[in-house]
Phi, psi and omega in degrees: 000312188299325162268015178269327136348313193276311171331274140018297170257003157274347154284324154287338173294311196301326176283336162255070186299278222300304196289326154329272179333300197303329188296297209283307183286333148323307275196319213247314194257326184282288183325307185301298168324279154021265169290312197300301187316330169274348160297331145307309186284350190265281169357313178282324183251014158260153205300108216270329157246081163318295181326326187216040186280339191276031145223013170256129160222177216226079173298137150234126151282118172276105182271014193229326183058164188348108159188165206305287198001314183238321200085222181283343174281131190279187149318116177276017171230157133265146153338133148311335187284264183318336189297330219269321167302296209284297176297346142324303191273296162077043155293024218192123176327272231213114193209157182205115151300195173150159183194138170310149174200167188243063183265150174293085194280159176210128189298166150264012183260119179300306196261040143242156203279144188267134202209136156316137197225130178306143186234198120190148184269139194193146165286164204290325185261058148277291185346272198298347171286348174229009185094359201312087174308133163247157172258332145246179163064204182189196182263188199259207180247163148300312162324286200302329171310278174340301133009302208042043172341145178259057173256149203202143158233139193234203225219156165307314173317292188296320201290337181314309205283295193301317190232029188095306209124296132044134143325042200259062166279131174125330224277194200275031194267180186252097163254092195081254185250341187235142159276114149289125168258126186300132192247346169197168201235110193253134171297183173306106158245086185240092159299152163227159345296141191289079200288320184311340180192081170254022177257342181213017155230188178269131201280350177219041205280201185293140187287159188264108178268012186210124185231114159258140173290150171316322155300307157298341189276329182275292178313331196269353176077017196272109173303150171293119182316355209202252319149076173246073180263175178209134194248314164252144173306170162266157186270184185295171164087144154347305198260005186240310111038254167306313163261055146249188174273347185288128165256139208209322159286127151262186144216144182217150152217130194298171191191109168273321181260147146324288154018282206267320181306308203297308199294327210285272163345305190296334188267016149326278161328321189279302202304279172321358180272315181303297175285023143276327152336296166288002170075017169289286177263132138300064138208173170316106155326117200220108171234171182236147150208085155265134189266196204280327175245049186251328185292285180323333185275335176307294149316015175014063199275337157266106198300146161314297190307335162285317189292356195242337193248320171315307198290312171310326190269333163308305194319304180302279171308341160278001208259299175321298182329311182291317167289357167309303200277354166301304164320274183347293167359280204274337162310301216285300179315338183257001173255032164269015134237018150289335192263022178271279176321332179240017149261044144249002177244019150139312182343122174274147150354280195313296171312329163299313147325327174286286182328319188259347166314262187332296159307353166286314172304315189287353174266293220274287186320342192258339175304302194288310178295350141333279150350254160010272178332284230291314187290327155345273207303328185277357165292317195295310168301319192280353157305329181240005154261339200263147178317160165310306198289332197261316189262031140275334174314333198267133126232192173242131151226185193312313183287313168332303206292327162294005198235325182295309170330312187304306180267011174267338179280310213263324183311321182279356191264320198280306171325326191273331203296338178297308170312321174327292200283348159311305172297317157318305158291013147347105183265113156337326179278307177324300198275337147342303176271344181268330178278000000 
């Protein structure tokens, strides 16, 4: 039934191409506005771990208390001073301090040139807190954090240039002034938005080709690349630095339980009591524990203007919709008396509905490879207008290609329903008697 149906509406298309055309290109221009702007946007708003996102949150301590800067919001970065407390005290499944950094690799092969390679200082359960693919090897131990180990996992990328490809746990780099033994090699790992240190870099900046312990990184004296804010400078030298008020640090920790979340908070509370206590801060404690995507919203990682131009392309597609269903209308309406004739040889409602169902689909299925095409191109456009970081984010894959098809058959099916149920009551006798 369902192709003598399709038949039924492939026939009827063919008898009106103009009425066609318009329909497929409404349907075909909406879809398309639509999808390109969520190829962006879903990207920019999506989750990088699903599997463990409901357990990472993100402490912030007010190390500044009341001022213009934030306002009532503490600081999305820490002191040195607390990070170092909070990992100390270790109140968390699982925690990692951090911060970007830049050290200079340098090769023993002479005829490669020595380049700064992107980074970040972390503690040994940042690995297992995220989850970390390795491709040889691992992450390093607690002990070597305590240590301050001269230990390093470098990104797939470095290992290429440097070892070939190779296996080079145990090997050798040269970073600044210092040897590192390399202790693992990480797989291909870029999440985006690069959520782990989204307090002092760009959430969809360049992949991290150097991982150093935190500890070791702070001895090497390596400043941070990025988000070194302050309200008073620091006096000169390193140590003077490291005990100021200036953030700089991220922190995330994993939290398995509610539980675990609640205690967590009180020792927040408890913490900030203290060094109010201690005449460090002078005000009421005011800490955050945001969990990931209360963090992402915080972290505004979604620009307004992509959520203002998505919200626009709906617009657009209802707007398509509508004009659909003025078509459909006068299409479905101007075949009533044929739908006369088959409710008067037997045809249920239903069965009329299914028939013009199915042709509303078939309208709909030519709109989304429409789509499709018109969302290509308009992906190609946001390649050469949107900065590099966003418009790589943009592409078509698989799901896309399913997800446009989806929504262009139920945006025209929902569009129809109404002409749909306008047809279904046709009364047979009326249109009998007028033909």
């Amino acid at each position: 039934m369902f192709k003598y149906y399709l038949q039924l509406g492939l026939r009827s298309l063919r008898r009106n191409p103009v009425l066609t055309a318009l329909m497929v290109l409404a349907i075909g221009f909406g879809v398309a506005s639509s999808m390109t702007t969520y190829t962006v946007f879903r990207a920019m708003s999506g989750d990088p771990i699903p599997w463990k996102s409901d357990k990472l949150f993100f402490p912030q301590i007010d190390a500044w208390g009341p001022n213009p800067r934030n306002g009532t919001e503490p600081a999305d970065a820490m002191t040195y001073i607390d990070a170092v407390s909070l990992t100390r005290d270790h109140r968390a499944h699982l925690q990692s301090a951090l911060y970007p950094i830049a050290p200079t690799v340098h090769s023993d092969d002479p005829t490669q040139k020595s380049r700064t390679a992107p980074g970040q200082a972390v503690d040994s359960e940042f690995f297992p807190m995220l989850d970390v693919p390795f491709l040889y090897g691992g992450g390093w131990t607690a002990a070597d954090d305590e240590q301050h180990a001269r230990v390093a996992v470098i990104s797939k990328s470095l290992n290429q240039r440097l070892f070939e490809g190779t296996n080079s746990v145990g090997q050798s780099i040269q970073l600044d002034s210092h040897s590192y033994r390399v202790s693992g090699v990480l797989d291909d790992w870029h999440p985006q938005p690069k959520f782990y240190d989204l307090a002092t870099t760009d959430a969809f900046g360049t992949a991290d080709q150097v991982f150093l312990p935190f500890t070791t990184a702070t001895d090497a004296q390596l400043a941070t690349r990025s988000g070194f804010l302050c309200i008073k400078l620091p006096g000169p030298g390193w140590a003077a630095t490291l005990n100021s008020s200036c953030v700089w640090i991220g922190y995330m920790v994993e939290l398995d339980t509610p539980s675990q979340v609640s205690t967590y908070r009180t020792y927040l509370e408890g913490y900030a009591r203290e060094q109010q206590a201690s005449g460090r801060f002078g005000w009421v404690p005011n800490n955050r524990l945001r969990d990931f995507s209360a963090w992402l919203d915080f972290e505004h990682v979604v620009p307004p203007q992509t959520k203002i131009s998505f919200v626009v392309a709906l617009c657009l597609l209802l707007v398509c919709m509508v004009n659909t269903v003025g078509l459909l209308l006068a299409k479905f309406l101007r075949r009533s008396g044929e739908i006369g004739v088959r409710r008067a040889l037997g045809a249920s409602r239903l069965a009329i509905a299914v028939q013009f169902g199915v042709e509303a689909g078939t309208i709909g299925m030519a709109g989304g490879v429409l789509g499709l095409m018109l969302t290509w191109l308009g992906v190609q456009v946001m390649h050469g207008s949107l900065p590099r970081q966003f418009a790589a984010l943009a592409h078509i894959d698989l799901l896309l290609l399913w997800q446009t098809l989806l929504l262009a058959v139920v945006a025209t099916v929902l569009a129809g329903l109404y002409p749909i149920w306008r047809a279904m009551y046709v009364r047979p006798a009326l249109r009998l008697k007028e033909d």
